[in-house]
N, C-alpha and C positions, 0 to 999 in steps of 0.2 A: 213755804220757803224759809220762813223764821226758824223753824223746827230744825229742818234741816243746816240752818246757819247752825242753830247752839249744838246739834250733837257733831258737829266738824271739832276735830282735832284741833289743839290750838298751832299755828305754825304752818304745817300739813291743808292747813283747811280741806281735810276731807273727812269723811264721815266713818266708822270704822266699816269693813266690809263682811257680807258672809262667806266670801270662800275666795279662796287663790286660784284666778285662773287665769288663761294665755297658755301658750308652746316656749315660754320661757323660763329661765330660774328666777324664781320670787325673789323680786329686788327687796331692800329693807324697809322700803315703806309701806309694799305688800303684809309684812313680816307684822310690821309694827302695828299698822290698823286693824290686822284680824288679832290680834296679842288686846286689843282696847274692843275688840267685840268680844271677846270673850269673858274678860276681865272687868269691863264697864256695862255691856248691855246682857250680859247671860250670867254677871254674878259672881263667877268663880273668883277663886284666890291668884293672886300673882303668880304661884307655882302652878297650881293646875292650870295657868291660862299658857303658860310657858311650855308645859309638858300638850297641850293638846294641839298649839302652833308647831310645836316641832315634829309632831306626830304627821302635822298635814305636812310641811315642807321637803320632809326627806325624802318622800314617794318621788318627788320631783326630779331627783336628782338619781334617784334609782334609773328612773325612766331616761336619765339620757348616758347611763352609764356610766357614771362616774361617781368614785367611792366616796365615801365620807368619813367625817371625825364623827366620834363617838355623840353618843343621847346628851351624855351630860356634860360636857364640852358644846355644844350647839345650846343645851339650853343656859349655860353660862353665857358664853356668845351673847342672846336674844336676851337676858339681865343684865351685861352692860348696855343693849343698845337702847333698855327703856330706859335703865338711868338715865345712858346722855340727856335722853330727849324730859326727863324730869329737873333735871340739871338745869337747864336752858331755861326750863318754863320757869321753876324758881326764881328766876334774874330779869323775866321778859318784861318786868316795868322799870329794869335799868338802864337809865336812857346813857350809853357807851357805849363807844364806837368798838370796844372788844367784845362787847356781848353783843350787838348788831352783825359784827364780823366770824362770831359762833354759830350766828344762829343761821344766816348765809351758807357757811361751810357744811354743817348738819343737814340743812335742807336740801341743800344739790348731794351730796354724798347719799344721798337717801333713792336715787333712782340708781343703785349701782346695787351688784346681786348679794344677795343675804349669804356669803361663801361658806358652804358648811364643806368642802372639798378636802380631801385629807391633803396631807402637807406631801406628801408625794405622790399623790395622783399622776401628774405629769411625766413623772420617771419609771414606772409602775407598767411591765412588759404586757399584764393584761388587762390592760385599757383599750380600746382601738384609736388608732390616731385620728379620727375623724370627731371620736368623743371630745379627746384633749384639743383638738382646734377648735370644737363647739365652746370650750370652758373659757381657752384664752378668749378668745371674739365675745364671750359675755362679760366676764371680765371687764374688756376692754368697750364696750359697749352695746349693751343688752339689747339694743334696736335692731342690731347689727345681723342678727341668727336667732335660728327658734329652733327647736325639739321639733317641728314639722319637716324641717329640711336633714334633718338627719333621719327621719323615719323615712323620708323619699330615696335619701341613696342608702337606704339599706332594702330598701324596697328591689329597687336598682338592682344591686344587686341579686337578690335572692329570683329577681324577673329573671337576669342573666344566668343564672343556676340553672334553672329550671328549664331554660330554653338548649342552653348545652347540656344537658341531658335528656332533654328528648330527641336531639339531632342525634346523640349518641345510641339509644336505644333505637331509632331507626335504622340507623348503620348496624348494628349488630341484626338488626331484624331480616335487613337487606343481604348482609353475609352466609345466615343461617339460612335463606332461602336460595343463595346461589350453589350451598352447600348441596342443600338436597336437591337441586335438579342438577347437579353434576353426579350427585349420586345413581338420580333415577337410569341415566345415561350409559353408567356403566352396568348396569343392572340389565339394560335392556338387548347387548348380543349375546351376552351368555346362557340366556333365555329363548334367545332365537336359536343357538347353536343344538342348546337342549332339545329344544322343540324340533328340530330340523331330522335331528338322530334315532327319534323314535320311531318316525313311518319307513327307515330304513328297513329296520329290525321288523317290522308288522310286515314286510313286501318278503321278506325274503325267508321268515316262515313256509311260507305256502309252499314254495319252490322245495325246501329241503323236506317236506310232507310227501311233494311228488314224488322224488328219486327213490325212496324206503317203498313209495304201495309201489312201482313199478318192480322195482329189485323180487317184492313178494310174488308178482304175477309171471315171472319168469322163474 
């Protein structure tokens, strides 16, 4: 339990983690604690701990469809937000009611989403609207909606596709079979009429066979 108190963040009191997970976009306190596992417990450099968080978070954001600002841009982004939180900790034995009032504000700001969104996402005709309502609603409060509920009405839909196209390929199946038996239909007196005409023609041989050996016997 000790252990775990001294590797907790100071502020944060959490511990750094190993990996960003949930059906939502990685708030900045996600951002932040895996930025101090990389950077404090695995060693790397401030840049490479920068470059390998940003690596993991953009996936996130792939997956719910919505574009983003650039590599280096996001990882500027995630270099002021350790500043801030270095900032803060610099001052944390100043007993002020402004730096009590910073550290407050940084803290709650911290479960809001790490927004790496490009700046016209929202305006942006090949976005789906269902994306840009997932973005406002995280924005607006990350609790609120998840990447799981957008993968179910796309789901939804694509149930809905697939189901009006197989009522569709039955109807066409049903028409191409009324086809052919209206075909077979007409197929079948001209067949009769054929067939009818031929034993005429075999009857009435015989008869004109007659009349020629008679003619000769006379």
């Amino acid at each position: 339990m000790a252990t775990r108190a001294a590797s907790n963040l100071w502020l944060i009191d959490k511990a750094p983690i190993d990996e960003i997970t949930r059906a939502r976009l990685p708030s900045k306190e996600q951002v932040l604690l895996r930025y101090y596992h990389h950077h404090r417990e695995m060693g790397k450099t401030a840049s490479g701990s920068r470059k390998a968080v940003v690596e993991e978070v953009l996936p996130f954001w792939s997956r719910a469809g919505i574009p983003t600002t650039t590599v280096i841009h996001a990882g500027t982004k995630l270099s002021e937000l350790v500043k801030a939180y270095n900032d803060l900790k610099k001052n944390k034995n100043k007993d002020r009611p402004k730096h009590r009032m910073d550290e407050e504000i940084f803290k709650g700001d911290l479960q809001e989403i790490f927004d790496l969104a490009h700046s016209s996402s929202l305006q942006r005709a090949d976005v789906k609207d269902e994306d840009k309502e997932f973005l406002r609603s995280q924005r607006e409060d990350r609790g609120e909606s998840s990447m799981a509920g957008i993968d179910l009405v796309t789901a939804k839909k694509v149930e809905k596709q697939v189901e009006c196209g197989t009522r569709l390929k039955r109807l066409r199946e049903r028409e191409d079979s009324d086809i052919a038996r209206l075909t077979e239909r007409a197929e079948i007196p001209s067949q009769s009429s054929s067939s009818s005409s031929s034993p005429v023609s075999m009857t009435s041989s015989p008869a004109r066979g007659s009349r020629s050996q008679r003619k000769k016997l006379k």
